[in-house]
ZAMARGU-4260 file (C-alpha; in steps of 0.2 Angstrom, whole numbers, plus 5000, padded with zeros to 4 digits):
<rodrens>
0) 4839/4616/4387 | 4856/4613/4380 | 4863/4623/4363 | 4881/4622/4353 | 4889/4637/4352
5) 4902/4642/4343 | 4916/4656/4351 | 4922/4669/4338 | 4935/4674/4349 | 4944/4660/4355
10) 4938/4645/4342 | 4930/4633/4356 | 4913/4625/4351 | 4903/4624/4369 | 4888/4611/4373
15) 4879/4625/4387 | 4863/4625/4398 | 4853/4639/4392 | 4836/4643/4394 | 4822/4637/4387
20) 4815/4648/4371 | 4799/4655/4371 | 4786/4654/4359 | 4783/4669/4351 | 4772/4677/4336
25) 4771/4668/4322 | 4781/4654/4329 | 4782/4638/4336 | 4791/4627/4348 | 4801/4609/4345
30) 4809/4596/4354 | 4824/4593/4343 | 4823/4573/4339 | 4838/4574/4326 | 4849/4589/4317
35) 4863/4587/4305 | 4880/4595/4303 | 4882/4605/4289 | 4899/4599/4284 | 4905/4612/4273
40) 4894/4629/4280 | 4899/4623/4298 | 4917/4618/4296 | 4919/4635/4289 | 4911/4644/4303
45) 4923/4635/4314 | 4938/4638/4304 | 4936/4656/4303 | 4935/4657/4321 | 4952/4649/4326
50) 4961/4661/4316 | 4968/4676/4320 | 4962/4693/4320 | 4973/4695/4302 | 4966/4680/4296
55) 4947/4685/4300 | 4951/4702/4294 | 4959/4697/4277 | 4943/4687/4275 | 4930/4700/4278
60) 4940/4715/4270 | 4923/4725/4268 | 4925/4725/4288 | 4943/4732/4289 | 4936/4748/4281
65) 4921/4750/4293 | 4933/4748/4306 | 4946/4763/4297 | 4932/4772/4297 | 4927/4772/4316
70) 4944/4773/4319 | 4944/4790/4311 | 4928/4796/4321 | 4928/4789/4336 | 4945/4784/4340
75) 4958/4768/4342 | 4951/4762/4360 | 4931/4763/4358 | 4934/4754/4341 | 4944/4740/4349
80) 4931/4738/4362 | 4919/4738/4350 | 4928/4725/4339 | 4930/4713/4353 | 4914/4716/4360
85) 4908/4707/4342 | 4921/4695/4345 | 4913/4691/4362 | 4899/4685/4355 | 4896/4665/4351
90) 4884/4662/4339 | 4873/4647/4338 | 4879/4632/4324 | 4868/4624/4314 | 4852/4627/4303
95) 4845/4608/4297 | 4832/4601/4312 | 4821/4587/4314 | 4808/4585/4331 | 4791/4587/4336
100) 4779/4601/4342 | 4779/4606/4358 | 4768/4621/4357 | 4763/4634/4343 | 4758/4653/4344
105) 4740/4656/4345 | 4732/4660/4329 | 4743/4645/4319 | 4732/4633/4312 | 4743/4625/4299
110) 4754/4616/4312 | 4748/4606/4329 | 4756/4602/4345 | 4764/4581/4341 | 4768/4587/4323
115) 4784/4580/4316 | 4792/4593/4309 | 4809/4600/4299 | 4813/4618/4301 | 4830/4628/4300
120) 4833/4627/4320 | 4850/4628/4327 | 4858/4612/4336 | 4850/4613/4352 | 4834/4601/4363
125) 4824/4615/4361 | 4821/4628/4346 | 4808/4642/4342 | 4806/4645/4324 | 4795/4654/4312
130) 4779/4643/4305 | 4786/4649/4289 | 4804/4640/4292 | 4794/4624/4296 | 4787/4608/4287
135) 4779/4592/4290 | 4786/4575/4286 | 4778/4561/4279 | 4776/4547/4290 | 4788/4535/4279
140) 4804/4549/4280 | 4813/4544/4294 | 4821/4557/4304 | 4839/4554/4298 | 4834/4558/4279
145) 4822/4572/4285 | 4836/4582/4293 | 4844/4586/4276 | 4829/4594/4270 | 4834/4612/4275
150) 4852/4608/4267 | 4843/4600/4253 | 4832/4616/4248 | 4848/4626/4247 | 4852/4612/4231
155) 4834/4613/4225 | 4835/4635/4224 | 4851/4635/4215 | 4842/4621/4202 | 4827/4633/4199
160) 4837/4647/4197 | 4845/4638/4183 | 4827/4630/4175 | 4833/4614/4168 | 4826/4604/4156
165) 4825/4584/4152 | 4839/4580/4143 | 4850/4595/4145 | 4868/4593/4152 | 4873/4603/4167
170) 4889/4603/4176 | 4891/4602/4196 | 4908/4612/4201 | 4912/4602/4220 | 4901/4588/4224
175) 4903/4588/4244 | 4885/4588/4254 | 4875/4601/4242 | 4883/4596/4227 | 4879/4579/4227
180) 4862/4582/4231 | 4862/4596/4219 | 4867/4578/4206 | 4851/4568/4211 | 4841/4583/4208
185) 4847/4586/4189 | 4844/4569/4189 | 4828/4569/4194 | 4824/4580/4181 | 4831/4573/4169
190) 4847/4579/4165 | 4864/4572/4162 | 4876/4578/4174 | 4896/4579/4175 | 4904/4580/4194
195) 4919/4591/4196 | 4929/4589/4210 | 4946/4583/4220 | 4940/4570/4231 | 4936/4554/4223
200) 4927/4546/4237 | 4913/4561/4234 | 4916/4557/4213 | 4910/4540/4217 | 4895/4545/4225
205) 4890/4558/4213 | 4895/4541/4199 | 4883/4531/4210 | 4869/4544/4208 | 4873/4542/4190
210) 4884/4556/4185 | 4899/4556/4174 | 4913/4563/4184 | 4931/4574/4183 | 4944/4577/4193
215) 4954/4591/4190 | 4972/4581/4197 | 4968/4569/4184 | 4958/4576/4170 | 4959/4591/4159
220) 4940/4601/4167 | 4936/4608/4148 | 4942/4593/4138 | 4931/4583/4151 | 4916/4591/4147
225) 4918/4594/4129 | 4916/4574/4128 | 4903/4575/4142 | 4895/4586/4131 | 4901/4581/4114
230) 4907/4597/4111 | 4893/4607/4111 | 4896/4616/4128 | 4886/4613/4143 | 4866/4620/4146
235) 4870/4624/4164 | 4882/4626/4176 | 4880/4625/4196 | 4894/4628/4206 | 4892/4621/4224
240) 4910/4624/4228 | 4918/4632/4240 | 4936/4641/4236 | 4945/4658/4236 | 4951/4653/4217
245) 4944/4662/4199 | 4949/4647/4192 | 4932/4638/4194 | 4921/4654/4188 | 4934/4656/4173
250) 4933/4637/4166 | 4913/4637/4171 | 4911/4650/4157 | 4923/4640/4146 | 4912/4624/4146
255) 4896/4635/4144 | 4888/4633/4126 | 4883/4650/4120 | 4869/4658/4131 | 4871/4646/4145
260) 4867/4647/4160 | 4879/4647/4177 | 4872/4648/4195 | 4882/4649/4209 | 4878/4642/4230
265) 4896/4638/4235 | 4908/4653/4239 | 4923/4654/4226 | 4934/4668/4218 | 4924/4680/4206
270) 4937/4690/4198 | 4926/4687/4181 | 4936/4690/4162 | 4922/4700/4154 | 4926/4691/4137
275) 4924/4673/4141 | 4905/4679/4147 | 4904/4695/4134 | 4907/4682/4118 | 4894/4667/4123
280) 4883/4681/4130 | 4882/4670/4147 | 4869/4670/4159 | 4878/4672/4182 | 4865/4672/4194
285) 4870/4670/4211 | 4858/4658/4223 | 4851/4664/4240 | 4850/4652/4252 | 4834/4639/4252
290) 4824/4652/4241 | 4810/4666/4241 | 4808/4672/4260 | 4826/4672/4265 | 4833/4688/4274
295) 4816/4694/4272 | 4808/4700/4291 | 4791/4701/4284 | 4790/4681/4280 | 4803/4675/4291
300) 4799/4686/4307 | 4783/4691/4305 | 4774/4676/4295 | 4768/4683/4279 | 4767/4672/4263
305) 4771/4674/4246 | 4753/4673/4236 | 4755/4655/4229 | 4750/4661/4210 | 4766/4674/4209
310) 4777/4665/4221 | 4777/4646/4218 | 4793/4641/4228 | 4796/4650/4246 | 4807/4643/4257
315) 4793/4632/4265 | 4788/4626/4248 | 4807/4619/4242 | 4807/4612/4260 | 4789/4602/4256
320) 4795/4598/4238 | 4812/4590/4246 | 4799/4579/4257 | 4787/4574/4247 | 4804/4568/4236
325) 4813/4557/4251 | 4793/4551/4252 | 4790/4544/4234 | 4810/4537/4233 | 4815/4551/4219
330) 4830/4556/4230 | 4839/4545/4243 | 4849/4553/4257 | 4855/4539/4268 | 4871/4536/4257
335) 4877/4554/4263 | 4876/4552/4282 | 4897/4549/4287 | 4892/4546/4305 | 4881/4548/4319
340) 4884/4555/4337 | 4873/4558/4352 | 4869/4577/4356 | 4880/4573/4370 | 4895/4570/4360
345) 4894/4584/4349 | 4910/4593/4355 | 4916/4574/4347 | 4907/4575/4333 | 4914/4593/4328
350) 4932/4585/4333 | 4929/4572/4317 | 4921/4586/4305 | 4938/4594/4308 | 4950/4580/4306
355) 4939/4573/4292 | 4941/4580/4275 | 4928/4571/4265 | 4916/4570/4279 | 4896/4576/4271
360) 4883/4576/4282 | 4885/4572/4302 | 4871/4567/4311 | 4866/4573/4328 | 4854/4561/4341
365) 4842/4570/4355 | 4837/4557/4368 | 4834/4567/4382 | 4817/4568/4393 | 4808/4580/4383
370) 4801/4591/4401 | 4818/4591/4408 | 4823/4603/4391 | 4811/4616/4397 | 4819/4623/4411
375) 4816/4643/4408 | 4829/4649/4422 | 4845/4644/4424 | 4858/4647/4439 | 4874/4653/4434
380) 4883/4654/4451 | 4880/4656/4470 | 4877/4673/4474 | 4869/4682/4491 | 4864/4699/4490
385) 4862/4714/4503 | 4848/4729/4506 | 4862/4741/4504 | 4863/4744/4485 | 4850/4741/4473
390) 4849/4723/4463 | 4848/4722/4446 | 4836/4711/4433 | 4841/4714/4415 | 4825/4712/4401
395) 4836/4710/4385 | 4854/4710/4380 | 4858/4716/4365 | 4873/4725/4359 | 4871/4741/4368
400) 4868/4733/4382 | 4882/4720/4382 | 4893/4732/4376 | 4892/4747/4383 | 4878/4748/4398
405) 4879/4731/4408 | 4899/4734/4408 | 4896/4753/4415 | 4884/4745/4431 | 4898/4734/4432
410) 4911/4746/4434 | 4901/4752/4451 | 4900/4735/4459 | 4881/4733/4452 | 4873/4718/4462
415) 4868/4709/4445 | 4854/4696/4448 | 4846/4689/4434 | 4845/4693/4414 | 4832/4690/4402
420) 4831/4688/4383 | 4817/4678/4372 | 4828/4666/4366 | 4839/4661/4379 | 4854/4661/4371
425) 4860/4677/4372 | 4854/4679/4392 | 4867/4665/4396 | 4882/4671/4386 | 4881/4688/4396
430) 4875/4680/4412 | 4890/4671/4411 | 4902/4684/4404 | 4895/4697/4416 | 4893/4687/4432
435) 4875/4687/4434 | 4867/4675/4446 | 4853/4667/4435 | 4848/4670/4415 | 4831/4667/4410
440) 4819/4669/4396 | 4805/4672/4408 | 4802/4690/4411 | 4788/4688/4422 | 4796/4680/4433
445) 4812/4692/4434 | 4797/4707/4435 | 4789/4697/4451 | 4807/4693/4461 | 4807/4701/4479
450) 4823/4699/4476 | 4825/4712/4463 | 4821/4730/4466 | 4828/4737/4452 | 4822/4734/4431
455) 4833/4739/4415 | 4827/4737/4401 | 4835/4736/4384 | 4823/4726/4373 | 4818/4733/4356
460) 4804/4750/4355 | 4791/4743/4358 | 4793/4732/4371 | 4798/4749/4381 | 4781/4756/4389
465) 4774/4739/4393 | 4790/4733/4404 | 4789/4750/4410 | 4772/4750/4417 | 4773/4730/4423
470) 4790/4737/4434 | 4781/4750/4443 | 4766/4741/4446 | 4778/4729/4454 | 4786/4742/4466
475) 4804/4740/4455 | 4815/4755/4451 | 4816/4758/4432 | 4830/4759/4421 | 4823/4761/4402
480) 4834/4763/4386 | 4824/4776/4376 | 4811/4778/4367 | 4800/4777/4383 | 4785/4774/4372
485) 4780/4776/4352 | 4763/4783/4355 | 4753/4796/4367 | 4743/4781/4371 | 4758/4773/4379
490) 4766/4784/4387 | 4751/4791/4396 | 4748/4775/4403 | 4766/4777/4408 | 4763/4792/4418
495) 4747/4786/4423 | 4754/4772/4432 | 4771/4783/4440 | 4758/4794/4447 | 4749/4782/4456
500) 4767/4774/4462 | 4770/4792/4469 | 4754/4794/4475 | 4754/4778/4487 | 4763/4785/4503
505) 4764/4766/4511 | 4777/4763/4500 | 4794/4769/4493 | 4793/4778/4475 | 4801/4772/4464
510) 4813/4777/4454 | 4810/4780/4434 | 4826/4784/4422 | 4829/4784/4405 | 4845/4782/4395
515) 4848/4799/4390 | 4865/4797/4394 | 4873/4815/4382 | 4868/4826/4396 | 4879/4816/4408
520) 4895/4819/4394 | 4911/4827/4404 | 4909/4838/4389 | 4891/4843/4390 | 4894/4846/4411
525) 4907/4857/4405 | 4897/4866/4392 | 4883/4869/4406 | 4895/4877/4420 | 4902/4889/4405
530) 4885/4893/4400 | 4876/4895/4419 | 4877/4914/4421 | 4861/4923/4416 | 4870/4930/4402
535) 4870/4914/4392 | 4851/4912/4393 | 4847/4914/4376 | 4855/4901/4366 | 4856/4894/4349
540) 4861/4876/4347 | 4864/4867/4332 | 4868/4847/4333 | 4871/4837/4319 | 4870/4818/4319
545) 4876/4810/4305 | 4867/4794/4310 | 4874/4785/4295 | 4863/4772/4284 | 4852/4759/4290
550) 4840/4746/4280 | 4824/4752/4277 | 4820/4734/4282 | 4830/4735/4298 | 4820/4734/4314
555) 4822/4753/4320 | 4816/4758/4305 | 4799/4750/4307 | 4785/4761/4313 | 4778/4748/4325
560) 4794/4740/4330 | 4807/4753/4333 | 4795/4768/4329 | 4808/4776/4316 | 4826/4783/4318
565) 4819/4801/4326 | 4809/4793/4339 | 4820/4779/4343 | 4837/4788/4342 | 4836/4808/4338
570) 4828/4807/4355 | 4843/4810/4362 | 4846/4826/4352 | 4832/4834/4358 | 4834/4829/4376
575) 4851/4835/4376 | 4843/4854/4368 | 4831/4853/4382 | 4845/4849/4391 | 4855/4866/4388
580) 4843/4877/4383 | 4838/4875/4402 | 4820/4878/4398 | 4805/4870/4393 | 4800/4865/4373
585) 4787/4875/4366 | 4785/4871/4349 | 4794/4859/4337 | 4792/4859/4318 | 4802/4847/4307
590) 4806/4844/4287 | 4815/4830/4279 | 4820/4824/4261 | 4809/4812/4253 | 4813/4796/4252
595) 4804/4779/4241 | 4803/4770/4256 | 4796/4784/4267 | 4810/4784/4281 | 4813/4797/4294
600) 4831/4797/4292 | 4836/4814/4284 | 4826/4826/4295 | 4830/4843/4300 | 4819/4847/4316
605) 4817/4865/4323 | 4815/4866/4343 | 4808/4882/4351 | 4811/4883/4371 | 4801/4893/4382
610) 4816/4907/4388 | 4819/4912/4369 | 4833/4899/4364 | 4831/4887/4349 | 4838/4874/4343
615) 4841/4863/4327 | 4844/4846/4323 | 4851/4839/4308 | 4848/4822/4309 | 4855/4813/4292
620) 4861/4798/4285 | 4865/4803/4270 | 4884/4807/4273 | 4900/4798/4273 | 4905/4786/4284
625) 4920/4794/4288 | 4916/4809/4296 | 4911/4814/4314 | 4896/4807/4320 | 4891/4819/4330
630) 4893/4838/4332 | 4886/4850/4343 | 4887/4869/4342 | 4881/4883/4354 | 4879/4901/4349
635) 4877/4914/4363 | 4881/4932/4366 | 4896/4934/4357 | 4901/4916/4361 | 4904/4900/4353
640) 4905/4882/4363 | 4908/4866/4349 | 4909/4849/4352 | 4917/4839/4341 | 4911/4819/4343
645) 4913/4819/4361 | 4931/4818/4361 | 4936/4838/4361 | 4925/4854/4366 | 4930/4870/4356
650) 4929/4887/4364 | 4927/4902/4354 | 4928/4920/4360 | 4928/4914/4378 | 4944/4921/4388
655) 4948/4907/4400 | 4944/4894/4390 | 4950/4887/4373 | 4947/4869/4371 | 4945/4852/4382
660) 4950/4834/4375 | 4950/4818/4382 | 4959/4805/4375 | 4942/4794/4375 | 4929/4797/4367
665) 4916/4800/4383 | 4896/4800/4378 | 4891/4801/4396 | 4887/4783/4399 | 4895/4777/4413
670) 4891/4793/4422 | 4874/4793/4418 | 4873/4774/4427 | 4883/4783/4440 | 4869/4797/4441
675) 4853/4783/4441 | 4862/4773/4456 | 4866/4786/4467 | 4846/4792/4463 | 4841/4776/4470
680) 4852/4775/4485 | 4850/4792/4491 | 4829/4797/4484 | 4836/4810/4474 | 4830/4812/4456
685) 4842/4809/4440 | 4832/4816/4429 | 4816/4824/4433 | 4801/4815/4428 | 4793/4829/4420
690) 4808/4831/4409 | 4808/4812/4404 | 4789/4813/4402 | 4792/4833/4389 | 4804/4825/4381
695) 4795/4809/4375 | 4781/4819/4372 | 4788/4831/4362 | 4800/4815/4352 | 4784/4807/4348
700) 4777/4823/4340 | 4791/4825/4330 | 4792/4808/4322 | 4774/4811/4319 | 4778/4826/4311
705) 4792/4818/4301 | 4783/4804/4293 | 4768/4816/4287
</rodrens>
């Protein structure tokens, strides 16, 4: 299939060949008929991403502090990789689609496959959405009028927000795509309205839909709508605008009557003067998106509604209400299409959305054959590979993984084959930037490849044990990011299946790692050859993390997803303990500080080992920003080692040694790829299996322990 994606870094907008999406939970697929460009959302995307670095930054100064911040801890060169690393990565353009059904998840009875539908799909011949982001058109709404529906409900929220009522006088700040739209709604409801805005071309639209109209070059704003009004203030304001100016909030709340109500969907200034809304006592509600569901993972990922009786408008229901509107003739959107281009011609059409102030609503034709968009793999160059060094398939490619771990197999001359992800999208942009020879969205297929002797896999928790178990069975070496597994169930089935891989003497064993990359630091190499003499064997280690805070809604955190923050990331801390206590876990106890939403994520866990040492990690994310993320102290016979955020090891009491710094901070990454390759090439082991298999074990217990 082909997508438009938009570069962060360089500004270029990109028609490429991705693969096909595949259908997932709760979701459904579509042949993309017709789309439409978003003139004001889009060409602000696309103007942030031609500027520069101080222009991006001077827009999202809530960023420039984050990035302070890991300056401070982490250091000038892993922040600027990590900065242009986001940089690097295009997103897709465009969120009002029209086509038809191609295939739905099973258990979806609402929708069937040679549906015409409208969903919040990018620009692209094939999408995968949610059956919640999804509705059905009535047979007399022609496609070009049904691809504003999306834009439409955005309009539609911001009026219930404000609850109108017939006869009352609203105001519309910026009558460009949304706003006008936002006119024939009040209209529809009854309402007089008065258009504010610069462009007289959009004034005579919004005068066409029946508004009176203002522009602020000709027309005093508050004398205009004291007559508009008849000097009684206006009911309502909506502002669809989109400026850096205070100037539009501050006269909103001059042309408010006395407990009136002001909504905003645009983007402008809000440096508010507390006494123009302090005196008329003023109602500001600021409007999310297309309405209840938004942002929200449990309706928008995993496909649970809103009871009807206490939520009467979701997402889905504002984009039905803006059908069944176009249907009956209450609203009309064919006067707000500028022009039309084929999805061939989209780099043209974004061209004319840039040169073209006053352009609304771009429309975007899909005539392809529908079979030839399916493609699930696609070649990204010619590429041979040889016996004498593993080959590499990539399931996922998320930001560890582009970031930080397909760049340290690079760095080796990795032979990179093929890359997987669910969507497509992102397998392209890495299979390109990274040189792979295919991308795919099929992971069976990349499992089955005689070609490919080697798995990584990066995809989120759950996914872990599954790949896992499918990559052996099919003779592959096994990379896994941790967790290996978020139950006993899964990982037995894990070891189950490496046993009978080990067991099978007719074949090579394969290889199974797991990304425990802290015991592979320079730091930690060097905290183990201090600490080998038999005088060291009792040790106390204390590591703190301080994880910093993450949604309670945010995929980790979510027991069947990510398995919580100790499973899916304090693993680490208890590997690295087993690690340099040199001896097996015995016992493991934990406590943690109660939160509302039950979280894992201030948890102090105790670690016995089976030669007398113990270990305690403070895993918290109740601390400031600003300070180390990790810290790792050993105790032992009258010495001291502490590790200060993997840049520089501190030694205490020790007579030939003080302190060792790198001018990078080094978690052990690229040495830990180092390690797994080597393994492969020579059958040694990188990490002993048992070790992997303790560990897991004994992470699982903890998070148990944890969320009791």
């Amino acid at each position: 299939m082909k997508q438009i994606l938009q570069d962060f870094r360089s500004g270029n907008t990109s028609i490429e060949e991705c693969p096909a999406p595949l259908v997932k939970n709760n979701s459904i697929k579509i042949l993309t008929r017709t789309s439409l460009i978003s003139a004001g959302t889009e060409r602000m995307l696309i103007n942030f991403s031609k500027g520069s670095y101080i222009e991006k930054a001077k827009q999202q100064p809530e960023k420039v502090k984050q990035v302070i911040d890991k300056i401070s801890t982490d250091g000038l060169l892993t922040t600027y990789e990590s900065i242009k690393s986001k940089l690097d990565q295009p997103i897709a353009l465009g969120y009002s689609n029209v086509g038809v059904i191609d295939e739905v998840a099973e258990g979806i009875t609402n929708f069937k496959v040679g549906d015409r539908v409208v969903s919040n799909g990018p620009h692209a011949d094939v999408v995968v959405v949610n059956k919640n982001l999804c509705a059905l058109i009535p047979d007399n709404v022609d496609d070009n009028s049904a691809a504003f529906t999306v834009v439409g409900s955005i309009a539609l929220q911001g009026i219930r927000l404000a609850n109108p009522n017939i006869g009352e006088n609203y105001v519309v700040f910026g009558v460009g795509l949304i706003g006008l739209i936002t006119v024939q709604l009040l209209k529809a409801n009854g309402c007089n309205v008065l258009a504010i805005d610069f462009d007289n071309k959009k004034l005579d639209l919004a005068k066409q839909y029946g508004a009176k109209i203002c522009n602020p070059d000709e027309d005093d704003v508050v004398s205009s709508s004291n007559l508009f009004t008849q000097n009684c203030g206006s009911d309502g304001v909506i502002i669809t605008a989109s400026t850096d100016s205070n100037d539009v909030i501050k006269q909103a709340a001059q042309i408010s009557r006395k407990r009136g109500k002001i909504v905003l969907v645009g983007v402008v200034g809000l440096n508010i003067d507390r006494n123009d809304f302090y005196e008329k006592e003023l109602t500001f509600q600021v409007s999310c998106s297309y309405g209840p569901g938004r942002y929200d993972p449990y309706y928008e990922e995993k496909g649970h509604d809103y009871p009807y009786a206490f939520v009467r408008w979701t997402e889905q229901r504002n984009f039905e209400a803006i059908l069944e509107m176009l249907s009956s003739g209450i609203i009309d959107f064919n006067a707000l299409i500028s022009k039309s281009f084929l999805f061939e011609d989209s780099i043209e059409a974004y061209n004319y959305l840039h040169d073209t102030k006053d352009a609304l609503g771009i429309i975007i034709i899909y005539t392809s054959e529908g079979e030839k968009r399916k493609n699930e793999s696609v070649k990204i160059n010619n590429k041979s590979f040889t016996g004498t060094s593993p080959v590499f398939g990539f399931i996922g490619c998320g930001n560890y993984a582009s970031r930080v771990l397909i760049p340290s197999f690079l760095k080796l001359k990795a032979q990179l084959h093929t890359i997987s992800s669910q969507g497509g999208v992102s397998s392209k942009i890495y299979s390109k930037k990274f040189n792979f020879a295919y991308s795919t969205s099929n992971t069976t297929n990349l499992l089955s490849n005689d070609e490919i002797n080697t798995i990584v896999i990066t995809t989120r928790h759950n996914t872990h044990s599954s790949f896992v178990v499918e990559a052996l069975k099919n003779d592959k070496n096994v990379w896994v990011e941790k967790p290996l597994s978020l139950n006993m169930d899964e990982l037995d089935n894990v070891i189950k299946t490496y046993e009978a891989c080990q067991k099978d003497k007719s074949k090579n064993s394969p290889q199974l790692m797991i990304g425990f990359n802290r015991r592979f630091a320079p730091h930690v190499k060097k905290i183990k050859k201090l600490l080998s003499s038999k005088d060291y064997e009792k040790k106390s280690i204390l590591i703190t993390v301080n994880a910093g805070y993450l949604p309670s809604d945010h995929w980790v955190q979510d027991k069947a997803i990510g398995g919580g923050r100790i499973l899916g990331e304090a693993c680490h801390f208890i590997d690295l303990i087993r690690f340099i206590g040199d001896s097996k876990i015995t016992s493991i106890h934990t406590n943690k500080i109660d939160s509302a939403a039950n979280l894992d994520d201030n948890v102090s866990i105790s670690i016995s080992l089976e030669n007398g040492s113990i270990g305690t990690i403070l895993y918290l994310s109740n601390g400031a920003s600003n300070f180390p993320k990790e810290q790792v102290e050993i105790f032992s016979n009258g010495k001291i080692l502490k590790l200060d955020n993997y840049k520089t090891l501190y030694g205490y009491g020790w007579k030939n040694f003080r302190k060792m710094s790198l001018f990078k901070q080094d978690k052990g990454q690229d040495a830990c790829v180092k390690a797994f390759m080597n393994a492969i090439k020579n059958g040694e082991t990188c990490i002993h299996p048992d070790e992997i298999f303790e560990v897991s074990r004994w992470s699982i217990e903890a998070a148990k322990l944890a969320q009791q």
